[in-house]
VOFI-891567 format. One line per 10 residues: number of its first residue (from 0); for each residue x, y, z of N, C-alpha, C. Coordinates in steps of 0.02 Angstrom, whole numbers. Example, Ala and Ser with C-alpha at 12.3 -4.5 7.8 and 13.67 -1.06 7.14 Angstrom:
2
0> 660 -284 390 615 -225 390 660 -165 390; 642 -112 354 684 -53 357 645 2 394
***
This chain:
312
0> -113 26 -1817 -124 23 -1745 -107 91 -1714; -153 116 -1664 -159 163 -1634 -53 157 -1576; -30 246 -1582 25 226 -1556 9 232 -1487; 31 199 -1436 44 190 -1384 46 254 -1318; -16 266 -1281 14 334 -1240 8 298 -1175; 39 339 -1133 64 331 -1072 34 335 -1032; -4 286 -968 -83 310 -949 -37 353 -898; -91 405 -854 -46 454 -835 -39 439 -758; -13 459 -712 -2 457 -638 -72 457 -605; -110 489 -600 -182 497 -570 -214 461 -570
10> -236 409 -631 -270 361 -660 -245 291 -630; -169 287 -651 -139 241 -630 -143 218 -552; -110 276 -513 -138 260 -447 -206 237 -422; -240 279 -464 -327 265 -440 -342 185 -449; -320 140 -500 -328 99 -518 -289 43 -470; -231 58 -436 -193 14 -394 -240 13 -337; -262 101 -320 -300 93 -258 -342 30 -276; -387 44 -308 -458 33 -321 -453 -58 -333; -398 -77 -346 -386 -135 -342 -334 -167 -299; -325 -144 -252 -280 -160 -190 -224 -192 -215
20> -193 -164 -274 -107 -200 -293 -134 -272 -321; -188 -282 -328 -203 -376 -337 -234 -371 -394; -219 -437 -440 -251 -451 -497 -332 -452 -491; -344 -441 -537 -433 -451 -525 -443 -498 -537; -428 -545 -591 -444 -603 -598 -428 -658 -533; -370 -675 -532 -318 -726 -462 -315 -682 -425; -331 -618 -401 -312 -583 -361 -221 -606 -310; -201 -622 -357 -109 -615 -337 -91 -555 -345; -34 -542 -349 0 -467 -350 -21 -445 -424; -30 -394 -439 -44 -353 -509 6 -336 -535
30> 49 -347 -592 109 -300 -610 104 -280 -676; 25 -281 -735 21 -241 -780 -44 -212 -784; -50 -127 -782 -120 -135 -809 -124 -137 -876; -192 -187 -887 -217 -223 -958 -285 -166 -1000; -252 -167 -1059 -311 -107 -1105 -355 -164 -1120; -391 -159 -1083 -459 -215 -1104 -487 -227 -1164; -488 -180 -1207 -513 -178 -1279 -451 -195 -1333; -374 -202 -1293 -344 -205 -1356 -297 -145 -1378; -342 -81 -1364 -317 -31 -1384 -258 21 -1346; -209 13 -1367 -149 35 -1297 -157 114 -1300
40> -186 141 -1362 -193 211 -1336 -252 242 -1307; -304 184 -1293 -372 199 -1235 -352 197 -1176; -334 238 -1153 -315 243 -1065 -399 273 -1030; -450 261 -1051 -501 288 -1011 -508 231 -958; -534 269 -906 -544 213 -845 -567 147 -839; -629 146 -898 -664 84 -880 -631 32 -936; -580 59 -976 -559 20 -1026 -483 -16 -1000; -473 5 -925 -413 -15 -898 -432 -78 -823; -384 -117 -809 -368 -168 -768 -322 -183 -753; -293 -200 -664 -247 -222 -658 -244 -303 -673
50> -196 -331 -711 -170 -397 -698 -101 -417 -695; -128 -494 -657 -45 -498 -641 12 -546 -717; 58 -573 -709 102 -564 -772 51 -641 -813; 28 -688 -787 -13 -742 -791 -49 -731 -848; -119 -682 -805 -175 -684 -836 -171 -609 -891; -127 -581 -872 -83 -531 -936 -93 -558 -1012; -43 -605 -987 -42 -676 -1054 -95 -703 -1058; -141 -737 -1038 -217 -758 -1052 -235 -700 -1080; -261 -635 -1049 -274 -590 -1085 -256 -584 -1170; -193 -575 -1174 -164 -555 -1247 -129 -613 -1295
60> -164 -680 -1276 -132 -739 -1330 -213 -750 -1325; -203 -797 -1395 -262 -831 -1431 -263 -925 -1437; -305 -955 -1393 -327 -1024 -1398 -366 -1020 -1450; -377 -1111 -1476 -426 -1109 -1530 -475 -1091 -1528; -514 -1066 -1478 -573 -1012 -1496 -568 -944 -1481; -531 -924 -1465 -511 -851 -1437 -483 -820 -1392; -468 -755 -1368 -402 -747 -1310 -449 -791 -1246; -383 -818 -1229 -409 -859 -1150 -440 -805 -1093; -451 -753 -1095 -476 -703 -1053 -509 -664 -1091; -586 -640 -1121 -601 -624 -1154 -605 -531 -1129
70> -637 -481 -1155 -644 -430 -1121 -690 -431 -1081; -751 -437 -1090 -815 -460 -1039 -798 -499 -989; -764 -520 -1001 -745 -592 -926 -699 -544 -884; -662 -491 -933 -613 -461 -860 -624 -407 -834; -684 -381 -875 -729 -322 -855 -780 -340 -782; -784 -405 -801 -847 -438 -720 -809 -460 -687; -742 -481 -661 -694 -509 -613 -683 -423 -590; -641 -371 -661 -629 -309 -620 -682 -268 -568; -750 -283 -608 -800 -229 -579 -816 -245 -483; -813 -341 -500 -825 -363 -417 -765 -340 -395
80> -717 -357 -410 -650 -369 -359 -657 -260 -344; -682 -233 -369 -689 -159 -357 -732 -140 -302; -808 -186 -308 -836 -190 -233 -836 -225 -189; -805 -264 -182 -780 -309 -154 -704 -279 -105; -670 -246 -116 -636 -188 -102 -662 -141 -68; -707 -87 -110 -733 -61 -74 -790 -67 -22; -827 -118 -18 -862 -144 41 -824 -154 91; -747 -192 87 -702 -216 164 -679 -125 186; -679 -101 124 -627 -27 152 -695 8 185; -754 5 164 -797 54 210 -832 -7 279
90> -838 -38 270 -827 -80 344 -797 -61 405; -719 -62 375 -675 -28 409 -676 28 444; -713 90 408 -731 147 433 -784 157 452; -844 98 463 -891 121 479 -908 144 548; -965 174 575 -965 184 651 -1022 153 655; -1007 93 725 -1068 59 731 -1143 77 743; -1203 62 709 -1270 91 703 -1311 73 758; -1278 54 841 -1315 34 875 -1351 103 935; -1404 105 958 -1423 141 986 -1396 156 1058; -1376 221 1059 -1367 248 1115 -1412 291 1166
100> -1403 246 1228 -1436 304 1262 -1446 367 1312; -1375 349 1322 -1360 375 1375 -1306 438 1345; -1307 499 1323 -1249 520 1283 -1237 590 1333; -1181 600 1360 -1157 651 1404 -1121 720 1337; -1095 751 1385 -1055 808 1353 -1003 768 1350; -950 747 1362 -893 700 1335 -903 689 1294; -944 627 1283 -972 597 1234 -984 645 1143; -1025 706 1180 -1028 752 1107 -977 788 1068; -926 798 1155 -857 832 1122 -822 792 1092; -808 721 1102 -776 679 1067 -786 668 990
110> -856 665 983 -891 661 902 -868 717 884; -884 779 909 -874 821 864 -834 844 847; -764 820 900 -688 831 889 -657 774 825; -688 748 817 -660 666 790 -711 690 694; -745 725 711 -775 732 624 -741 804 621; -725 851 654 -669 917 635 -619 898 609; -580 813 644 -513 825 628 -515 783 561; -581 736 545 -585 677 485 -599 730 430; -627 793 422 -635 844 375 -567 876 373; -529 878 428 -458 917 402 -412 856 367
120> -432 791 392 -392 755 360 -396 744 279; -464 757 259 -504 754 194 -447 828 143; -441 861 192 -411 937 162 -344 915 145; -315 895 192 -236 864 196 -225 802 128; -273 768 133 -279 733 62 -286 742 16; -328 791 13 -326 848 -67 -285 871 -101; -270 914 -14 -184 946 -58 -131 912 -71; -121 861 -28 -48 826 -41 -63 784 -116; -107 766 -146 -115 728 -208 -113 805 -271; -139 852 -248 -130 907 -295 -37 967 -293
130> -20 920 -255 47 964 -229 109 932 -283; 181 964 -294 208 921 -299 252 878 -237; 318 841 -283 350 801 -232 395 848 -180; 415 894 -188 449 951 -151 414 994 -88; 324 949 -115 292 986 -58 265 942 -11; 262 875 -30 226 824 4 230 797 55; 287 818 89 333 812 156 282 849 197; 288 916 176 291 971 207 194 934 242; 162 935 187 97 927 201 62 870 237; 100 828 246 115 750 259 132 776 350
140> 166 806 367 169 849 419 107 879 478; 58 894 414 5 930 444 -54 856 501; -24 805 466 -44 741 501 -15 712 578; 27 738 592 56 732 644 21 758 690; -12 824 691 -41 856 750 -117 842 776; -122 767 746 -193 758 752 -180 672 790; -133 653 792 -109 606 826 -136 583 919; -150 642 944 -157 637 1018 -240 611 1023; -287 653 979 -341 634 942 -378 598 937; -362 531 913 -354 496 866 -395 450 880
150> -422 394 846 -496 355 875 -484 323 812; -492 241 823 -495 202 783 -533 213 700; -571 259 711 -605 273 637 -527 308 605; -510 361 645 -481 427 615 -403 363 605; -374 352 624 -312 301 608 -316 266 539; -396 225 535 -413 185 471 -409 254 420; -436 305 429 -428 340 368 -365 368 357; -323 362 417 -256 414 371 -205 337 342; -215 296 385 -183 236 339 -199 210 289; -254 215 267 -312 239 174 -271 274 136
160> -275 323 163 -239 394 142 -178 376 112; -128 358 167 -70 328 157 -53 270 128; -95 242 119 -81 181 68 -87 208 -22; -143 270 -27 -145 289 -97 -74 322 -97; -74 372 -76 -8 390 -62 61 349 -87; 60 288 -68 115 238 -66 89 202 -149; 55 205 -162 53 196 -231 75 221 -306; 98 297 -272 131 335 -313 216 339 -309; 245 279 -274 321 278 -257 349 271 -333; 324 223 -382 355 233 -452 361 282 -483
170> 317 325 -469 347 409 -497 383 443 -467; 445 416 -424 487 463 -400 470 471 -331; 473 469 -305 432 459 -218 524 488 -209; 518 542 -153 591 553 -116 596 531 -72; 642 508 -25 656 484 39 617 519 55; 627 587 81 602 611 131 500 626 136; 484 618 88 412 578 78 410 513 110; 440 444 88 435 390 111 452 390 195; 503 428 226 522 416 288 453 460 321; 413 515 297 372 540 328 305 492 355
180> 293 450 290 248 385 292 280 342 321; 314 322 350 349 269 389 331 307 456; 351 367 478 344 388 526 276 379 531; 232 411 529 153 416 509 133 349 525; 136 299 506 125 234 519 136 204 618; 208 219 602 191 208 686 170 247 729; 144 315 714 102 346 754 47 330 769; 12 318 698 -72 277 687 -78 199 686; -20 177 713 -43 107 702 7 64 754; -25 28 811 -97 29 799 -149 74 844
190> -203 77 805 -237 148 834 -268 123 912; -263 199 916 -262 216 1022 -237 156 1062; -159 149 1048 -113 112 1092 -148 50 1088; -169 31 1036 -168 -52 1031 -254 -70 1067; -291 -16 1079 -359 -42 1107 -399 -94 1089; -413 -72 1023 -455 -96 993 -458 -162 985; -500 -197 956 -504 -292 953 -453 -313 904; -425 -388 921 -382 -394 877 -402 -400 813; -439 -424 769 -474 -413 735 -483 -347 697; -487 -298 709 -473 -217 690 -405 -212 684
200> -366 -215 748 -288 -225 718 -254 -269 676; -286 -334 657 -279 -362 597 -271 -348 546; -341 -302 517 -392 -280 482 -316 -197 451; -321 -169 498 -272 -118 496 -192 -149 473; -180 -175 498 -118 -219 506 -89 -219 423; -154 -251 390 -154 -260 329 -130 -226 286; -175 -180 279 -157 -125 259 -110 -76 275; -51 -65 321 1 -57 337 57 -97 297; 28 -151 299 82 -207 247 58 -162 166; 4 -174 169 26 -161 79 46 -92 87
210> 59 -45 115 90 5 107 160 12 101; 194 -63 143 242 -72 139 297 -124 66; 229 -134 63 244 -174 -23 243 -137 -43; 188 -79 -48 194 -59 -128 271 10 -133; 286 -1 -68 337 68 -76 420 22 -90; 403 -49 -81 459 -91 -86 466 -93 -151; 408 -123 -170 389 -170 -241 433 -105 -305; 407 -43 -284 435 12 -333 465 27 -309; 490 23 -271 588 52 -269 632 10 -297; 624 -72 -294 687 -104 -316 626 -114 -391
220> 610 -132 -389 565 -133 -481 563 -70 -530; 549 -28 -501 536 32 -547 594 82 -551; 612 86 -478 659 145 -469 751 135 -441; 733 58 -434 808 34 -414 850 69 -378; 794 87 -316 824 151 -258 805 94 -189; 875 58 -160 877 0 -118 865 38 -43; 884 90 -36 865 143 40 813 158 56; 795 185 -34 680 184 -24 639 141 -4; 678 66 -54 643 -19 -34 653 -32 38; 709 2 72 722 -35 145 668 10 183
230> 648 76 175 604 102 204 538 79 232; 526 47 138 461 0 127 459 -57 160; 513 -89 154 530 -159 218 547 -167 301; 537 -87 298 541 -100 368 460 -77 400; 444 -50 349 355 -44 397 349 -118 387; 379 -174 356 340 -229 369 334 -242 456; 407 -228 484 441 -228 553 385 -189 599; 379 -143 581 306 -90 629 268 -151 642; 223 -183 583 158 -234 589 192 -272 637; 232 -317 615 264 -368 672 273 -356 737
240> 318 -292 756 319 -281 817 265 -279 842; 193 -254 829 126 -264 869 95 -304 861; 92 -348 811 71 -422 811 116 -454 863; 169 -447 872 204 -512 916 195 -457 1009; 169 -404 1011 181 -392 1059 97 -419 1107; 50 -408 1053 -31 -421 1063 -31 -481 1042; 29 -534 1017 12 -593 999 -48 -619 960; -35 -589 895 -104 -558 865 -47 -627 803; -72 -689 807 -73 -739 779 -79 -719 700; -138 -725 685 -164 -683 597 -106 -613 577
250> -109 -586 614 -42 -528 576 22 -546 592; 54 -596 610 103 -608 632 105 -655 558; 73 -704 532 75 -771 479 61 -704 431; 13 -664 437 28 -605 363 72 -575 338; 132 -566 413 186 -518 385 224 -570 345; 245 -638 364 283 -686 340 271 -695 258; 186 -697 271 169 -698 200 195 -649 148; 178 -584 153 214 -535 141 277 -538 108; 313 -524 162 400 -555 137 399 -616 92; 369 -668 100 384 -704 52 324 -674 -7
260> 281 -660 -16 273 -625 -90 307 -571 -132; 359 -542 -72 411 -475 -92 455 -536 -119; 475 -569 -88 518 -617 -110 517 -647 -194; 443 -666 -189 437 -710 -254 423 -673 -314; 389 -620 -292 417 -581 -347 450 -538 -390; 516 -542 -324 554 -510 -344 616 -566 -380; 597 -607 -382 638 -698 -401 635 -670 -507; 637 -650 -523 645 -632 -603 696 -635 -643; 722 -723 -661 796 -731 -686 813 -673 -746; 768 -638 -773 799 -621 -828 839 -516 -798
270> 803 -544 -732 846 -458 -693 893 -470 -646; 947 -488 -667 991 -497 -616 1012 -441 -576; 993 -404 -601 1001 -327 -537 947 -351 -496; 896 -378 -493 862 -401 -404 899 -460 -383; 949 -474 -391 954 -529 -352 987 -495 -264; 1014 -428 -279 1030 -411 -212 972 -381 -155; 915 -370 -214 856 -351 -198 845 -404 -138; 839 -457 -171 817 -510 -137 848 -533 -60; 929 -515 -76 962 -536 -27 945 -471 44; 925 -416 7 917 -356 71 843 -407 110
280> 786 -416 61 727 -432 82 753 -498 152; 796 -549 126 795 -598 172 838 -564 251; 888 -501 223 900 -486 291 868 -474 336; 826 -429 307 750 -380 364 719 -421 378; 697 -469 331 644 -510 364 682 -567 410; 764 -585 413 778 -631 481 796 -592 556; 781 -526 525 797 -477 581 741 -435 626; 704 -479 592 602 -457 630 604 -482 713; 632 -527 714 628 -558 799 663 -500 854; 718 -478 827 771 -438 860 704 -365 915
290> 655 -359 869 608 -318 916 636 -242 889; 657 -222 865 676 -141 846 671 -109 791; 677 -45 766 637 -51 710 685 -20 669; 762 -13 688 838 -8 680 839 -59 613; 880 -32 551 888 -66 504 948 -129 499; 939 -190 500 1007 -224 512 1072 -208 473; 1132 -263 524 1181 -216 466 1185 -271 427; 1192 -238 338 1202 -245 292 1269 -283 266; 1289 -331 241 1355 -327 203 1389 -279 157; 1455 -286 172 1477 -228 114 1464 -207 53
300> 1447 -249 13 1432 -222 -59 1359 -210 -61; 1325 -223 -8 1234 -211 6 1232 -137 24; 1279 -139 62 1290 -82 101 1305 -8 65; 1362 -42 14 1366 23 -22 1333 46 -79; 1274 8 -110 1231 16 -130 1163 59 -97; 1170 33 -42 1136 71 1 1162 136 16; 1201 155 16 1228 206 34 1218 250 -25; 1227 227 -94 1247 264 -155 1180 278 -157; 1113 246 -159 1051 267 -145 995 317 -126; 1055 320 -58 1024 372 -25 1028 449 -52
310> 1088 448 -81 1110 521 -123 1052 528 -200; 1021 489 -198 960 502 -251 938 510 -260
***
């Protein structure tokens, strides 16, 4: 048997994107990608899939006629659940195709201000994925000055942005990366002071949450850095506060959901190092009503964990 290589950071992310953290098969949370062929040292793209720990096992055990998940079967669940993805994500960004007729100078300066700053944002994305972690702050930065700007298209793309971004927290993500994306978040969200239909802020909403999972999910899973996870748990708090302020019903039952999927799968008797995991998750989330986006206080031994954290 072929030995074992390590699929690499680039790939890996691409693949979380590309499958929104969710199994392809049950589309539940994803927590292995699966070598479709068998072979653990084929890391090529199309020979990889996220699944979750379930259909993992279907995948790699054998019923009396063969593995309960064959490769062809998880090659056609991965390929839809891929456009199926990407159809909701360009939705999102689309600009409506209805005819205009009436179009002033406002009107042209606005477009043409709003595709200058979606091409600098394209630039800003380049570099920060080609940079390292010592620089990603810095560049993460260059997003801020486009904030005043800003138009429901341009928000959906930097929270895109920022969600790939947030996919790379298992390789070391520094605070000061994660607090930049936390910041960033409540600038762009929700976009132009809450205008837009609830429905779009839903839609957005969403995706703010999984940004906030996936920076949770790998801090207490991967990196056992509880200051990074609280980072991640408190953009759940961003969504909430504007769901409960627009009384936006659907993102208000999503964030809940949320927390309780941080919850459940972070429930893993055989790691008793999450069990405090767990206990931070139930604080933040009974401390969502309070309206602020101030971290609650902690108990002592939470606390000094938290604390020892932060020096990491």
């Amino acid at each position: 048997m072929a030995k074992r290589k390590k699929i690499n950071s680039t790939t890996e992310a691409e693949i979380m994107f590309k499958a929104d953290r969710k199994c392809c098969v049950c589309n539940e949370l994803g927590h292995h990608i699966h070598h479709i062929d068998g072979n653990n040292s084929n890391n090529e793209f199309d020979n990889l899939a996220l699944l979750c720990f379930i259909c993992h096992d279907n995948a790699s055990s054998f019923g009396n006629l063969g593995k309960k998940l064959s490769a062809n079967t998880i090659k056609k669940y991965r390929n839809h659940q891929y456009a199926v993805i990407e159809a909701q994500r360009s939705s999102m960004l689309q600009t409506p195709t209805r005819t205009i007729n009436k179009v002033n100078d406002t009107d042209l300066f606005n477009a043409a201000l709003s595709a200058g700053i979606l091409l600098e944002i394209v630039k800003i994305e380049d570099s920060y994925f080609k940079a390292s972690w010592n620089k990603k702050d810095e560049i993460l930065d260059e997003l801020s000055k486009h904030y005043d700007f800003s138009t429901y298209r341009i928000s959906a793309y930097v929270i895109e942005f920022l969600l790939k971004a947030s996919n790379s927290t298992r390789h070391g993500m520094p605070y000061s990366v994660a607090s930049k994306i936390h910041s960033l978040i409540i600038c762009y969200f929700p976009p132009i002071n809450g205008k837009d239909s609830k429905q779009k802020v839903y839609d957005l909403g969403k995706v703010v949450l999984n940004i906030g999972f996936n920076m949770a999910y790998d801090a207490f899973i991967k990196l056992d850095n509880y200051y990074l996870a609280a980072n991640g748990v408190s953009i759940f708090k961003i969504a909430y506060k504007e769901a409960k302020r627009t009384k936006n019903v659907k993102l208000i039952n999503e964030v809940y959901k949320r927390y309780e999927e941080l919850e459940s799968t972070l429930n893993r008797p055989e790691r008793k190092d999450l069990i405090s995991a767990i206990e931070l998750v139930k604080i933040f989330k009974a401390d969502i009503d309070k309206g602020t986006l101030a971290y609650p206080i902690l108990p002592e031994p939470l606390y000094t964990k938290f604390i020892s954290d932060r020096e990491k």
